[in-house]
C-alpha positions as CSV (number, residue, x, y, z in Angstrom):
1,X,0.0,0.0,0.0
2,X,1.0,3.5,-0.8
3,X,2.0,5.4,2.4
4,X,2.1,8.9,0.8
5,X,0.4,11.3,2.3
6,X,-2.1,13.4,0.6
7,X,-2.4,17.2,2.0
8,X,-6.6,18.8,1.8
9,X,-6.1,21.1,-0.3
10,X,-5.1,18.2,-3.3
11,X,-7.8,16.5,-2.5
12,X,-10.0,19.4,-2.6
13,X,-9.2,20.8,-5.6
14,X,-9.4,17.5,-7.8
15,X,-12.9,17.8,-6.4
16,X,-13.4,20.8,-7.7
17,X,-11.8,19.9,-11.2
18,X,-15.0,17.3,-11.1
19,X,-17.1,19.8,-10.6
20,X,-16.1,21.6,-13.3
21,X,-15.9,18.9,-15.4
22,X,-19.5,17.9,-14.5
23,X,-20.5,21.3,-15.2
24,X,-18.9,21.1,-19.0
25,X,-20.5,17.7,-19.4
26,X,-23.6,19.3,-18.6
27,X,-23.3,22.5,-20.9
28,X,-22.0,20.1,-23.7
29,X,-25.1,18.3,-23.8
30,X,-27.3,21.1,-24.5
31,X,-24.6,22.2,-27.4
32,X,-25.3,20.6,-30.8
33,X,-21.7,19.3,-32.2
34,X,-23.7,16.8,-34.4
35,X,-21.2,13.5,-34.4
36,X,-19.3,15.0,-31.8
37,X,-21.2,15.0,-29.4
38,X,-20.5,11.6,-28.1
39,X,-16.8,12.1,-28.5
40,X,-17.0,15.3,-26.6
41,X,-18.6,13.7,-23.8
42,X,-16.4,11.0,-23.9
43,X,-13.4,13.1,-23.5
44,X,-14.8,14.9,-20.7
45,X,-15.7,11.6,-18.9
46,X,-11.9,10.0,-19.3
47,X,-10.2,12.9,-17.8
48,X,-13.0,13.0,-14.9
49,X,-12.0,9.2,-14.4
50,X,-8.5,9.5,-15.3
51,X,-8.5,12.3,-12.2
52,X,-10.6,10.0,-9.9
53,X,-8.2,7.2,-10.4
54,X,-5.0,8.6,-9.9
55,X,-6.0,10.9,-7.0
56,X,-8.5,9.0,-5.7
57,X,-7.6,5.7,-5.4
58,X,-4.2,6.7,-5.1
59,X,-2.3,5.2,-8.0
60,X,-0.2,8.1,-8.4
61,X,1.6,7.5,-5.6
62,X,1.5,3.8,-5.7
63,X,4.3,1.2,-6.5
64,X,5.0,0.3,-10.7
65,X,3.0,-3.0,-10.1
66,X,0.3,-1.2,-9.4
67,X,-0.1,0.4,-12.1
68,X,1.2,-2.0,-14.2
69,X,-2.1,-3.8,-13.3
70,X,-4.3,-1.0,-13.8
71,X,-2.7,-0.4,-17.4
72,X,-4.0,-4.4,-17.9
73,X,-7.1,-3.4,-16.7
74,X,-7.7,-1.1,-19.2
75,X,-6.3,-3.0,-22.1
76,X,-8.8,-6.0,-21.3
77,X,-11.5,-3.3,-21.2
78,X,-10.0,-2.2,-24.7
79,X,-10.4,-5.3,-26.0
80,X,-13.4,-6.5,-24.7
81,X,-15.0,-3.2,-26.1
82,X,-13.7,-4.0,-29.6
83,X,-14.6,-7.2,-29.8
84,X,-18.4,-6.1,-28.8
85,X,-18.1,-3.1,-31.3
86,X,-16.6,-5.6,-34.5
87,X,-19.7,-7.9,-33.7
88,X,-21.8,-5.2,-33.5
89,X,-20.5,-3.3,-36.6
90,X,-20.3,-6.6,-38.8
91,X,-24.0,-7.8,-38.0
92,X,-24.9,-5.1,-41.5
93,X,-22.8,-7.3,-43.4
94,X,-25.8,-10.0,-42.6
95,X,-28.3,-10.0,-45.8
96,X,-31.5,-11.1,-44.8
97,X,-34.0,-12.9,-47.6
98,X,-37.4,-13.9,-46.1
């Protein structure tokens, strides 16, 4: 376990960094980007978790296996989401004759 010690005033102002990043998920909804939309949005949510899971959880400060496993974590969440998105995206390939 990390023994680092984390002072308030980081802890508050990731929090506030949430907020704000809450409050621009918010105002990007009601903007129309067209396509971009989701990406926008998307963005916004991996910094937000990105912040949350360094600061957080306290992976910045922890040891190299650490994060070594959280790295693996997101590549089997990489690939589990393209593997949904190839079945999904090939199922128009299907022609269907009654």
């Amino acid at each position: 376990m990390s023994e680092h010690i984390v002072s308030k005033k980081t802890y508050y102002t990731i929090f506030f960094a949430l907020l704000v990043g809450t409050a621009l998920t918010v105002a990007a909804a009601f903007v129309n980007l067209h396509n971009f939309n989701i990406v926008v949005a998307l963005l916004i949510a991996a910094v937000k978790a990105t912040l949350v899971i360094l600061f957080f959880m306290h992976i910045k400060y922890s040891t190299r296996l650490t994060k070594l496993w959280v790295a693996v974590g997101f590549i089997w969440l990489f690939i589990m989401l393209s593997i949904t998105l190839t079945d999904y995206l090939s199922r128009a390939w299907l022609v269907y004759k009654p």
